[in-house]
Z-matrix of the N, CA and C atoms (Angstrom, degrees):
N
C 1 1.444
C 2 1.526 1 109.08
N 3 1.231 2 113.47 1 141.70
C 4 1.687 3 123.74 2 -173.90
C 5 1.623 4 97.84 3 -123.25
N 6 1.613 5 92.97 4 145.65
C 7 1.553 6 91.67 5 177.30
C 8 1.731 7 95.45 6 -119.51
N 9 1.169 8 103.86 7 150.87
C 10 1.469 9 114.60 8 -175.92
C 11 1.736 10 118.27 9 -126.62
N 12 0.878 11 104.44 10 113.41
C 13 1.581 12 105.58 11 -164.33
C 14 1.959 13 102.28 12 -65.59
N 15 1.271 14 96.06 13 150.33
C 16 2.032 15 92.76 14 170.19
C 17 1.409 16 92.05 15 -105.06
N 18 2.014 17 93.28 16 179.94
C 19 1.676 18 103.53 17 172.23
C 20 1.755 19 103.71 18 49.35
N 21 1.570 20 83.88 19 -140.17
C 22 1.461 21 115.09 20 -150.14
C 23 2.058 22 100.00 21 -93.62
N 24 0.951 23 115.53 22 19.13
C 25 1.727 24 126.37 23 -165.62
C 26 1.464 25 104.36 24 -92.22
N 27 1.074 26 133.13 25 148.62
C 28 1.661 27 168.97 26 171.50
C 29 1.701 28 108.48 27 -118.42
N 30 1.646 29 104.96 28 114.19
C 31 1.088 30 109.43 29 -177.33
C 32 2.126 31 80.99 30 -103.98
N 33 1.478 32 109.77 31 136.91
C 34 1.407 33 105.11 32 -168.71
C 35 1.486 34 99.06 33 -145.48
N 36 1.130 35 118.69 34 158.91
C 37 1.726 36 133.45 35 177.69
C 38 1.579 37 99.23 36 -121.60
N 39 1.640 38 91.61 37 145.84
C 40 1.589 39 101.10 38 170.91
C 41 1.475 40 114.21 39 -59.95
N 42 1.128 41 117.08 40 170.07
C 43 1.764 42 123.57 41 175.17
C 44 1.726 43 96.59 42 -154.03
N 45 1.239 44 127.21 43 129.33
C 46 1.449 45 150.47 44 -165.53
C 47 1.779 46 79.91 45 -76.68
N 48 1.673 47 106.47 46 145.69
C 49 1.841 48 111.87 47 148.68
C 50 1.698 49 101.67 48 -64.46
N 51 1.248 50 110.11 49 -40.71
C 52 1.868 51 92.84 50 175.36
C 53 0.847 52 129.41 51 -71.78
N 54 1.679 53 129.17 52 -30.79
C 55 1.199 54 109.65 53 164.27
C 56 1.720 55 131.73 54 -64.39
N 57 1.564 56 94.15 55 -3.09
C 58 1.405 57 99.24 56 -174.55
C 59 1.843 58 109.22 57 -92.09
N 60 1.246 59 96.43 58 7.07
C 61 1.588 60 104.33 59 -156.18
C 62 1.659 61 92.47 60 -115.45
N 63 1.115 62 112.56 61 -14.77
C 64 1.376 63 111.11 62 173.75
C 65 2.056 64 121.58 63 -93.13
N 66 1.515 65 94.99 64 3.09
C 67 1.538 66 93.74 65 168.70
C 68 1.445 67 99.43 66 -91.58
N 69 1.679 68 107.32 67 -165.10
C 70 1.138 69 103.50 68 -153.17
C 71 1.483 70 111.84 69 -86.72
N 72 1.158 71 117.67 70 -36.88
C 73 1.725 72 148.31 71 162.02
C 74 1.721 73 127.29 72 -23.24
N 75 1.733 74 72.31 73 -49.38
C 76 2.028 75 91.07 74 -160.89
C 77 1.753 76 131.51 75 42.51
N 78 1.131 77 94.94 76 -175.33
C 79 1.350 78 105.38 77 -162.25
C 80 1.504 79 122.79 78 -154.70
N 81 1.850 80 110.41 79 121.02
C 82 1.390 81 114.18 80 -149.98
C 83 1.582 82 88.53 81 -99.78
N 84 0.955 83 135.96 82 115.20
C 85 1.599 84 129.15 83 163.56
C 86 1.838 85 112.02 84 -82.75
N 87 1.171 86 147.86 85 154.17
C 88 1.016 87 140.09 86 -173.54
C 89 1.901 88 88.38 87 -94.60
N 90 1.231 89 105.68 88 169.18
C 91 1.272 90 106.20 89 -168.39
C 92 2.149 91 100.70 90 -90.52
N 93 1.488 92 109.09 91 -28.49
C 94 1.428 93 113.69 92 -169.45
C 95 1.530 94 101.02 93 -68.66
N 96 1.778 95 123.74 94 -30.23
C 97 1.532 96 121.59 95 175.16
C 98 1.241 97 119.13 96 -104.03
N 99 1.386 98 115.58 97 27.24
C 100 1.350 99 114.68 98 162.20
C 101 1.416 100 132.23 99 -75.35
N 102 1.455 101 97.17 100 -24.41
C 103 1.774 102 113.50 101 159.28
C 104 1.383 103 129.25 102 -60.53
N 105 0.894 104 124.30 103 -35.91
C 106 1.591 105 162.63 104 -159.45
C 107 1.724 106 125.06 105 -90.35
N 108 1.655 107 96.74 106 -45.10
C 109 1.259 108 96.93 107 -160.39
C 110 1.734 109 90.49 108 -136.18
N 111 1.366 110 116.31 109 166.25
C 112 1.295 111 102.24 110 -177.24
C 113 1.924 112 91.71 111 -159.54
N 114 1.223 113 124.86 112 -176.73
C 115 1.565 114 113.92 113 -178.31
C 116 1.260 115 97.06 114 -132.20
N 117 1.148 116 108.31 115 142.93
C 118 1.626 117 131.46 116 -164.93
C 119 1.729 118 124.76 117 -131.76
N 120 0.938 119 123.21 118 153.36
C 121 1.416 120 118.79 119 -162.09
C 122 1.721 121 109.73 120 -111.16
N 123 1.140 122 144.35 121 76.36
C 124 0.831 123 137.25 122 -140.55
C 125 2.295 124 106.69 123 -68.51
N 126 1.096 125 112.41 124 100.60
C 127 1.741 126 116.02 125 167.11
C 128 1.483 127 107.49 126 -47.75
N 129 1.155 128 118.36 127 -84.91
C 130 1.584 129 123.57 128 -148.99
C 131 1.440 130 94.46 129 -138.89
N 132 2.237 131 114.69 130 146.37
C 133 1.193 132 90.47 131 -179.32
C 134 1.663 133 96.98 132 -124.96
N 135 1.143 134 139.27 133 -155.99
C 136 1.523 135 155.20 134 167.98
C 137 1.240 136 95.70 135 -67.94
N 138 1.207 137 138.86 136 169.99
C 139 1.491 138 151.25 137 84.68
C 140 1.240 139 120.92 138 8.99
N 141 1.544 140 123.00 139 -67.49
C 142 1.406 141 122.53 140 170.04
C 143 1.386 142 111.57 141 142.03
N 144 1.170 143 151.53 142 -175.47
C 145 1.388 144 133.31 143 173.06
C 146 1.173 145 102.55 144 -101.23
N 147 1.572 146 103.60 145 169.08
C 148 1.258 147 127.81 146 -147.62
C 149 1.580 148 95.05 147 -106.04
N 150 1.493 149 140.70 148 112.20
C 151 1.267 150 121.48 149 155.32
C 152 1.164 151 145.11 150 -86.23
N 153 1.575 152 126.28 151 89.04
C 154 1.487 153 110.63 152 -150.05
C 155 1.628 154 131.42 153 -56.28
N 156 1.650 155 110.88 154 -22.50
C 157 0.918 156 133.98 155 -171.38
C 158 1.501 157 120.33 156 -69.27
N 159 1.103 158 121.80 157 -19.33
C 160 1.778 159 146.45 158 168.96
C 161 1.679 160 111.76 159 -122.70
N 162 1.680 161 106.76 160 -21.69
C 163 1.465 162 98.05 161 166.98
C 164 1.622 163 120.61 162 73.59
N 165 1.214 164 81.44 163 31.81
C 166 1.876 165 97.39 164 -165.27
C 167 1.427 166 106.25 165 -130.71
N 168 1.310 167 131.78 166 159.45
C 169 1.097 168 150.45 167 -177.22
C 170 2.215 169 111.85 168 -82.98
N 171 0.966 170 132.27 169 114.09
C 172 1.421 171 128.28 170 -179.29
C 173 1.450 172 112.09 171 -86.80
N 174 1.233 173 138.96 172 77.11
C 175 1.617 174 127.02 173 169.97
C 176 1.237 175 121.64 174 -13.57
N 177 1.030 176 113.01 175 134.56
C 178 1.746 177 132.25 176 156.85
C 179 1.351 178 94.18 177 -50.36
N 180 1.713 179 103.60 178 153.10
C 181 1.650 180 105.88 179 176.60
C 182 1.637 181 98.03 180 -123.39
N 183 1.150 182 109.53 181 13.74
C 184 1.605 183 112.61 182 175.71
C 185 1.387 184 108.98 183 -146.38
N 186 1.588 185 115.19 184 153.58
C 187 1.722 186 115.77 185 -154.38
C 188 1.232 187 93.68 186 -130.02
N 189 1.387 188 126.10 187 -179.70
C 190 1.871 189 123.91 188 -178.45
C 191 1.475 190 86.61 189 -89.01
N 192 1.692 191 98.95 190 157.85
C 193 1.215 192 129.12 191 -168.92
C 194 1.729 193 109.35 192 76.22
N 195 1.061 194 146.47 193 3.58
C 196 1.018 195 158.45 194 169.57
C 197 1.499 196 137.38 195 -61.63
N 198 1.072 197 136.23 196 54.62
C 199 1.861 198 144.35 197 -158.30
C 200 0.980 199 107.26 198 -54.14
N 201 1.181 200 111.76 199 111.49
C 202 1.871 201 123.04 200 -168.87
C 203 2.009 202 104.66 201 -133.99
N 204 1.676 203 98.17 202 143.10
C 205 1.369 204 92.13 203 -157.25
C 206 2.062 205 74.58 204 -99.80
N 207 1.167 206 101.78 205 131.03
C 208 1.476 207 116.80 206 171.16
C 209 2.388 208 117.97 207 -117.21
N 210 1.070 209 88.47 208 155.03
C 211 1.041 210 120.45 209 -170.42
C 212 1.515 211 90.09 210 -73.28
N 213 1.386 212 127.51 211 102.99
C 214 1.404 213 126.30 212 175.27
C 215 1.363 214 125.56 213 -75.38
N 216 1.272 215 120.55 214 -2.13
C 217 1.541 216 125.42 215 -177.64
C 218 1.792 217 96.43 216 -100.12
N 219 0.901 218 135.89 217 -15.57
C 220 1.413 219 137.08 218 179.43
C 221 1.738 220 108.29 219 -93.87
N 222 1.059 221 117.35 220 32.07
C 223 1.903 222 126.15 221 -150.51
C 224 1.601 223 87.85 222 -124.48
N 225 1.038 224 122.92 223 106.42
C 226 1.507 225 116.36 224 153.38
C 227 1.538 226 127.98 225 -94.53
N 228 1.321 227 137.41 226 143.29
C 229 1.395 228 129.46 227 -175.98
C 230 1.342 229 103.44 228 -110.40
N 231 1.194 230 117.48 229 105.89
C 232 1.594 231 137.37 230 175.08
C 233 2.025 232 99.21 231 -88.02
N 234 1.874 233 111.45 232 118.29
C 235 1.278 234 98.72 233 163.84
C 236 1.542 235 98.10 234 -93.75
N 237 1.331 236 88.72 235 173.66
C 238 2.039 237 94.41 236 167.22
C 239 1.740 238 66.93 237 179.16
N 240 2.135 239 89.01 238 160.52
C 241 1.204 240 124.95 239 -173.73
C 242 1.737 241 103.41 240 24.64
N 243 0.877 242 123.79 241 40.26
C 244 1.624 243 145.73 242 149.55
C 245 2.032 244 97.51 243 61.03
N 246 1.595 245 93.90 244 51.47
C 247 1.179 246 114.27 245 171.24
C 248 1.920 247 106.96 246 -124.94
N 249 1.596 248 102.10 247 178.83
C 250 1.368 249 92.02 248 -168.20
C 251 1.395 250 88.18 249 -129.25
N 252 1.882 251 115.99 250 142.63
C 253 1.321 252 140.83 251 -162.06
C 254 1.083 253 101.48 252 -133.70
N 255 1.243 254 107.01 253 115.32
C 256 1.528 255 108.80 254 178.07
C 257 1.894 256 94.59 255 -107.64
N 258 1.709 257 109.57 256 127.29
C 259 1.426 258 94.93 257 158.92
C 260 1.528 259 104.43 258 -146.71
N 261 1.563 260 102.61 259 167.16
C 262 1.539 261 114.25 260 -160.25
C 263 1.109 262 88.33 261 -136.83
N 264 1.801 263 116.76 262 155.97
C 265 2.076 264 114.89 263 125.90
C 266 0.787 265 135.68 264 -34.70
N 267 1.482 266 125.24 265 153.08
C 268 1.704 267 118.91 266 179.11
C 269 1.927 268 88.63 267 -70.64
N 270 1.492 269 115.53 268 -33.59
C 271 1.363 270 100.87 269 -150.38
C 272 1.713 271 93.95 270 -71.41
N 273 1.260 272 132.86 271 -15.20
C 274 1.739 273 128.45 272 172.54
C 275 1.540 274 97.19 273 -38.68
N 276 0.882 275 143.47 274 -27.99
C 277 1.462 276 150.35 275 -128.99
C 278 1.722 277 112.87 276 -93.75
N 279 1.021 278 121.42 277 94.99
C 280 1.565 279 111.35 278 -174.89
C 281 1.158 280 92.77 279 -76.96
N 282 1.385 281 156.12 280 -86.37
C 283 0.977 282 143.35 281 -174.98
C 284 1.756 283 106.77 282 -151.74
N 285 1.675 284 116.99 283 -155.20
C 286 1.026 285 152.02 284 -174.88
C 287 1.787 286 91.66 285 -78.79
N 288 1.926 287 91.92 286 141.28
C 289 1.873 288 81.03 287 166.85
C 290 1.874 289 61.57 288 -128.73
N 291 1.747 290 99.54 289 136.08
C 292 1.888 291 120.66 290 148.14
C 293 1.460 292 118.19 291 -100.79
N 294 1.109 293 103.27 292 154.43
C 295 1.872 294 97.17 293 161.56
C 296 1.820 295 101.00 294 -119.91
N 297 1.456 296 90.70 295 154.91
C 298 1.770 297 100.31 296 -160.61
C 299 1.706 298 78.34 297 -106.86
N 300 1.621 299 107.94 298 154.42
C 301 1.131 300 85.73 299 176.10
C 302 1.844 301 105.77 300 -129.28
N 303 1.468 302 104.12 301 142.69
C 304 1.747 303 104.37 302 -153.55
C 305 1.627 304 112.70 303 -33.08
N 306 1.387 305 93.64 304 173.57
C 307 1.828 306 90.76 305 170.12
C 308 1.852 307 105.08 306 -86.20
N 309 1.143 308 106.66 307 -22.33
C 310 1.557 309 95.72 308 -165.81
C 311 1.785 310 103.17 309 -73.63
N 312 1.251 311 112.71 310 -24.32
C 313 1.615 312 127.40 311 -179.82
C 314 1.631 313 96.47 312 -58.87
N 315 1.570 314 115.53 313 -55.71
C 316 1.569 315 118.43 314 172.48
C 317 1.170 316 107.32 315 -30.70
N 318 1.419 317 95.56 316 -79.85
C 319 2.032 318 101.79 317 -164.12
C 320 1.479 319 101.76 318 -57.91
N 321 1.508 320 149.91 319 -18.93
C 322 1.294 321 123.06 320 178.06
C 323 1.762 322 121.48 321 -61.53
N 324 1.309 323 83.29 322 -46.46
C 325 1.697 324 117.57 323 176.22
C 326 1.958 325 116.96 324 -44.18
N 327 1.641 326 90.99 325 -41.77
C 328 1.237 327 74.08 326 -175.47
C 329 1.128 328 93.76 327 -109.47
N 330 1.323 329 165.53 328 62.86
C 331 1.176 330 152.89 329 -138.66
C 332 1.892 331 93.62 330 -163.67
N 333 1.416 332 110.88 331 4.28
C 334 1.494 333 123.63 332 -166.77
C 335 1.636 334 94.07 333 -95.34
């Protein structure tokens, strides 16, 4: 069974700060939004919302596979088939987490 988010929804999985700390990049969280905010993996997304006013469809600005630092109080846990669903708004969404990857990693790479 697949769950498919409607509208403007993010079906998303937790992601650990350590596991995020173990790529190559990492990731500094401030210590005051560590309560608050947490990083998430985005599964499956909506369609997007609907604007009635132009009558047009609004894109998602984030796609699955996507690590996005979200607003954890806006997180609902939906079970079904006695699994656990976590879904949000796109707007929960502070943004995108990337990892840059060093310059010395560059020059090894091309150095082949």
């Amino acid at each position: 069974m697949k769950f498919k988010p409607l509208h403007h929804f993010l079906h998303i999985e937790k992601v650990t700060f350590e596991e995020l700390k173990k790529t190559k990049g990492g990731i500094v969280i401030p210590d005051n939004l560590k309560g608050d905010a947490a990083a998430f993996r985005v599964i499956a997304t909506g369609p997007g919302f609907f604007d009635v006013m132009s009558a047009s469809r609004v894109p998602m600005s984030v796609k699955p596979d996507d690590l996005v630092l979200i607003n954890v109080h806006e997180v609902v846990n939906v079970g079904y088939a006695g699994r656990e669903c976590l879904v949000c708004p796109e707007t929960a969404a502070f943004g995108t987490i990337t990892f840059d990857v060093k310059p010395e990693d560059k020059n090894e790479e091309s150095s082949d």
